[in-house]
PAMI-288559 format. One record per residue (C-alpha): x, y, z. Coordinates in nm, 4 decimals. Example, Ala and Ser with C-alpha at 12.3 -4.5 7.8 and 13.67 -1.06 7.14 Angstrom:
BEGIN
        xx        yy        zz
    1.2300   -0.4500    0.7800
    1.3670   -0.1060    0.7140
This chain:
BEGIN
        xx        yy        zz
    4.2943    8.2759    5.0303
    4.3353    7.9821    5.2550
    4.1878    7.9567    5.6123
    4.5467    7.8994    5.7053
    4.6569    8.2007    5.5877
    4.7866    8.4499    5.8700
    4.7481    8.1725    6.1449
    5.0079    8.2838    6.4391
    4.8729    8.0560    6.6953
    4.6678    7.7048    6.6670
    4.6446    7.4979    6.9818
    4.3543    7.1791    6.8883
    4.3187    6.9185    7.1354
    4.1326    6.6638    6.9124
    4.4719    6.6836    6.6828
    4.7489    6.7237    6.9042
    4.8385    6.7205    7.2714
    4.8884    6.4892    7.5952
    5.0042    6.4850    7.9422
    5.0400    6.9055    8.0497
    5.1463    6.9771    7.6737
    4.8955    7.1241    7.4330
    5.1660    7.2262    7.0962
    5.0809    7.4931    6.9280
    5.0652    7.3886    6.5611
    5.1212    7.7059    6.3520
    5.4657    7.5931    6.3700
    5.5635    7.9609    6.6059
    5.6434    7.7322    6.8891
    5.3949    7.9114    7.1317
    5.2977    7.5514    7.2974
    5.0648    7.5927    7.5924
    5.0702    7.4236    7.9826
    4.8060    7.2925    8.1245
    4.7804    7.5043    8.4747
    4.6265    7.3915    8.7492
    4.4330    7.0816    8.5329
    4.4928    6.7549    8.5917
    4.6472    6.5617    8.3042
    4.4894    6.2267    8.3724
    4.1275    6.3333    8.3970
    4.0863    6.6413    8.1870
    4.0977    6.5043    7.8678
    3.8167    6.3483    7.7204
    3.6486    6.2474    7.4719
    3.3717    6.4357    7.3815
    3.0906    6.4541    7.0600
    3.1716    6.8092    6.8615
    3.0880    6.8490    6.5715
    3.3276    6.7651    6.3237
    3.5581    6.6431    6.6173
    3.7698    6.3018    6.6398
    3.7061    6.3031    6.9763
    3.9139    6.5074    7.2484
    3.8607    6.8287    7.4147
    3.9864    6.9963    7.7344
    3.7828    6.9890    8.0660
    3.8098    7.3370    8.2905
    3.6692    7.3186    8.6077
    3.5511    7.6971    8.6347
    3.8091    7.7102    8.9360
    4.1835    7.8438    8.8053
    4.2110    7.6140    8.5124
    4.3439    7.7706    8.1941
    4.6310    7.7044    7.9212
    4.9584    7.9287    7.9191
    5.0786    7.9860    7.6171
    5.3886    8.2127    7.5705
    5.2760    8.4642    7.2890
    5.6354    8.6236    7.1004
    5.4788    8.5489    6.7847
    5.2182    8.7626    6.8269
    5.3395    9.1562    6.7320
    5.2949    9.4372    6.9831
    5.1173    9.6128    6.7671
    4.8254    9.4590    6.5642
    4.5657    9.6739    6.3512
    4.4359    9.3570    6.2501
    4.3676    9.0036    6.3855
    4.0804    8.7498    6.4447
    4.0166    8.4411    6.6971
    3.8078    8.1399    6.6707
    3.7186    7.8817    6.9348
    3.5053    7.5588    6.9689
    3.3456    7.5918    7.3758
    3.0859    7.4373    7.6087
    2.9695    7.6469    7.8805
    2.8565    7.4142    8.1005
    2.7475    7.7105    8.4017
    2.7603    8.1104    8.4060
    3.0142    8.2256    8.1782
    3.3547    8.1885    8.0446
    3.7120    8.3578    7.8962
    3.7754    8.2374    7.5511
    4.1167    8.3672    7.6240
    4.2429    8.6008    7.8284
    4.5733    8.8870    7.7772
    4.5861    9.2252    7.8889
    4.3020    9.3969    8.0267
    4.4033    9.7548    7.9695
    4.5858    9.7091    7.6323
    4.5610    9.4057    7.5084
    4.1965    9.2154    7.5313
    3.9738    8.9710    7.7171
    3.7201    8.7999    7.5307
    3.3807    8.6138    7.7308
    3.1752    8.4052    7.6301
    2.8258    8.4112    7.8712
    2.5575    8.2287    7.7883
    2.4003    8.2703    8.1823
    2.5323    8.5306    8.4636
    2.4588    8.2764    8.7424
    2.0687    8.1642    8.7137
    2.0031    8.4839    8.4615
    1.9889    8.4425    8.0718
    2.2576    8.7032    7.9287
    2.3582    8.5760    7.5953
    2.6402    8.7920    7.5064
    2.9943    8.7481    7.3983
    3.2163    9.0498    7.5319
    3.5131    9.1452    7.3424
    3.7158    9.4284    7.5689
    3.9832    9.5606    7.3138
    4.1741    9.7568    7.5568
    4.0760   10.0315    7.7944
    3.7694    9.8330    7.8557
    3.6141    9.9331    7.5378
    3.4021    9.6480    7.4531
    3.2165    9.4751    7.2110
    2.9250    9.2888    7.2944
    2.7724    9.0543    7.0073
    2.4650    8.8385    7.1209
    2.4759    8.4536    7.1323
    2.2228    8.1913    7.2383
    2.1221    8.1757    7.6721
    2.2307    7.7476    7.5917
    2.4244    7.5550    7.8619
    2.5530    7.2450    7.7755
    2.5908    7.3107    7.4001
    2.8740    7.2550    7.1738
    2.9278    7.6282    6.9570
    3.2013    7.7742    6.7393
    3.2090    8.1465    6.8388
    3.4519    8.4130    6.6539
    3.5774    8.7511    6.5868
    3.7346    8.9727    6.3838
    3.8869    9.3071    6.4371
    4.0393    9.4861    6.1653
    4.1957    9.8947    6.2309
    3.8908    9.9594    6.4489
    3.6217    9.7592    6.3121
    3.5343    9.4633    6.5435
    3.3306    9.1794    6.3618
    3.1810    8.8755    6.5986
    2.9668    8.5469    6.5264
    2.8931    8.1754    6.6648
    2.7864    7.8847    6.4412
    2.8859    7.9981    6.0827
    2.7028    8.3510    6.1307
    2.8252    8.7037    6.1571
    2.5529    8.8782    6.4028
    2.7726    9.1632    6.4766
    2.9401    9.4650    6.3709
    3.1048    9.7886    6.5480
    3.3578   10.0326    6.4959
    3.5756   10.1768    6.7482
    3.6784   10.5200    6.6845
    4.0727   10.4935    6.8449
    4.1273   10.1055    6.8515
    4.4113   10.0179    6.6654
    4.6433   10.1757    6.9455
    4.4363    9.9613    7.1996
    4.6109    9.6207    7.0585
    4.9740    9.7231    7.2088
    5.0512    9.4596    7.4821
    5.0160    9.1123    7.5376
    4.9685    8.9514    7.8652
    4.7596    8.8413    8.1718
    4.7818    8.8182    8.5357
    5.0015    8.9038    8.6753
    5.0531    9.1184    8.3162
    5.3777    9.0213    8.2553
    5.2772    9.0945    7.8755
    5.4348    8.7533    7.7096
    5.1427    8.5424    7.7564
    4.8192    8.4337    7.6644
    4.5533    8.2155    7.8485
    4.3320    8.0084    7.6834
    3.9885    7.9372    7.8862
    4.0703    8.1328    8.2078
    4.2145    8.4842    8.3922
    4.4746    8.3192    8.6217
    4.3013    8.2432    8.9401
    3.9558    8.3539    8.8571
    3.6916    8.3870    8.5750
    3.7729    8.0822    8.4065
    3.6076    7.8689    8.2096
    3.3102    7.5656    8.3611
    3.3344    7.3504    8.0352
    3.4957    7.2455    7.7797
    3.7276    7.3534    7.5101
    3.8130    7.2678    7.1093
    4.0627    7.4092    6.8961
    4.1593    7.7885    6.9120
    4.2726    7.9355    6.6603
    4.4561    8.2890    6.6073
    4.5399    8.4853    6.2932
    4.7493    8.8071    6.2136
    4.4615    8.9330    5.9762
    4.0918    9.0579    5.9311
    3.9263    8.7166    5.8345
    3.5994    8.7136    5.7160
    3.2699    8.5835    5.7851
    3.2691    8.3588    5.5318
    3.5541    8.2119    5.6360
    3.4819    8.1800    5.9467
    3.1369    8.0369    5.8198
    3.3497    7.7539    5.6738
    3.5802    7.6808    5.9753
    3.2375    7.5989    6.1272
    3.1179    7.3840    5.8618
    3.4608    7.2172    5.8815
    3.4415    7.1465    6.1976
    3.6623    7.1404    6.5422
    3.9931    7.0389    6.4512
    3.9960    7.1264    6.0844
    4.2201    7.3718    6.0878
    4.5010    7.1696    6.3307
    4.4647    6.8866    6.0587
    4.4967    7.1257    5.7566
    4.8591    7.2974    5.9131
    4.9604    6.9062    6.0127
    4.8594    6.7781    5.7151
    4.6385    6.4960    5.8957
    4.2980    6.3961    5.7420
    4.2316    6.0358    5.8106
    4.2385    5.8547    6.1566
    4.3781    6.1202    6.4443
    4.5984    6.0710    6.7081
    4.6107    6.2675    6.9951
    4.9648    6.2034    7.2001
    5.3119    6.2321    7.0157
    5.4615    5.9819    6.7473
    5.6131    5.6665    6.8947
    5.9532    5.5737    6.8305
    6.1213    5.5154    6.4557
    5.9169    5.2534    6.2650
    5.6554    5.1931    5.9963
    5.4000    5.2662    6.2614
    5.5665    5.6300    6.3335
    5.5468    5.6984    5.9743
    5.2400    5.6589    5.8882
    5.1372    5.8451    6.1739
    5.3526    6.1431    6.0603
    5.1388    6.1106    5.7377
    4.8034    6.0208    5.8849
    4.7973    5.7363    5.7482
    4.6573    5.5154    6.0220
């Protein structure tokens, strides 16, 4: 099976996106808006592994990405995430929807000064999930998880380092949404005006299916932004903003060959 198998949602900043637009590349349209970020400064360049260079910058204030979310069903037994993040203080949302039916997922490295090392999946009604990661600031990491009809699966840097099972969860994945809960929505890196992200940000990627840990093992090895490039079709030279206008320039761009 292909890692782009079952991929609803892909938003990768070091393969696609400028200005307040970051597309969503799985081809369902979902692009996301940058909300309260500022276009001209929060996109730099930044060393990830694997990356060609661009990430987004949250300011652990209100920034976060809105991405509409009709692709994704109301009712999902199975899905998994994956995200490239820097924590640079505290803690931060991976992505936010629902709290009491959909789910919030944390990443925390540090609880102000305090070493806490856990990510927090909360598949709705609270019920969590909480899978231990390293107490590293400042640290580029590819965290994951996986929840298929109960089970929830979680990992960071090509490793699976935990496994639960929840004894009523499918029913929890019903509703998608955020603040104010509007249920059409997702929010990458924040919770509307609070509990955002103080970092920075790679590609996120969202699937309709259980994926496993060896697959995610090998998004990791590939690196952030290998999974934008596979669904665009990209592998040489990236470039970040949209195609310029008709030409031999725009088509080799179209075909990554830069």
């Amino acid at each position: 099976m292909s890692l782009t198998d079952g991929i609803i949602g892909c938003w990768s900043p070091s393969v696609l996106g400028s200005g307040y637009l970051l597309p969503d590349l799985s081809g369902r349209g979902n692009h996301g808006v940058l909300t309260n970020m500022d276009a001209g400064t929060d996109w730099p360049g930044a060393a990830v592994r694997g990356s060609h260079g661009r990430v987004l910058d949250y300011d652990g204030t209100n920034d976060y990405i809105d991405a509409k979310n009709t692709m994704i069903g109301r009712t999902q037994p199975q899905f998994a995430c994956s995200i490239w993040m820097l924590v640079r203080a505290s803690y931060g949302i991976a992505v936010s929807c629902n709290w009491t039916t959909g789910f919030v997922w944390y990443v925390i490295p540090f609880l102000g000064a305090t070493p806490f090392g856990q990510q927090q999946i909360f598949i709705g009604s609270g019920a969590s999930a909480n899978a231990t990661i390293p107490t590293t600031l400042n640290v580029w990491r590819h965290y994951w998880f996986s929840f298929n009809n109960g089970q929830t699966r979680a990992g960071y840097d090509g490793v699976q380092n935990y496994s639960a099972t929840y004894g009523n969860a499918p029913s929890y994945v019903t509703a998608w949404g955020s603040a104010p809960r509007d249920n059409t929505r997702i929010m990458i890196g924040g919770y509307g005006t609070s509990e955002t992200v103080n970092g920075q940000i790679g590609e996120f990627t969202w699937w309709n299916r259980s994926v496993t840990a060896a697959e995610m093992g090998e998004v990791y090895r590939q690196g952030n932004g290998a999974i934008g490039r596979q669904l665009t079709g990209q592998t040489r030279r990236r470039v970040y903003g949209f195609v310029p206008a008709a030409g031999a320039r725009r088509r080799r761009i179209l075909t990554g060959m830069v």
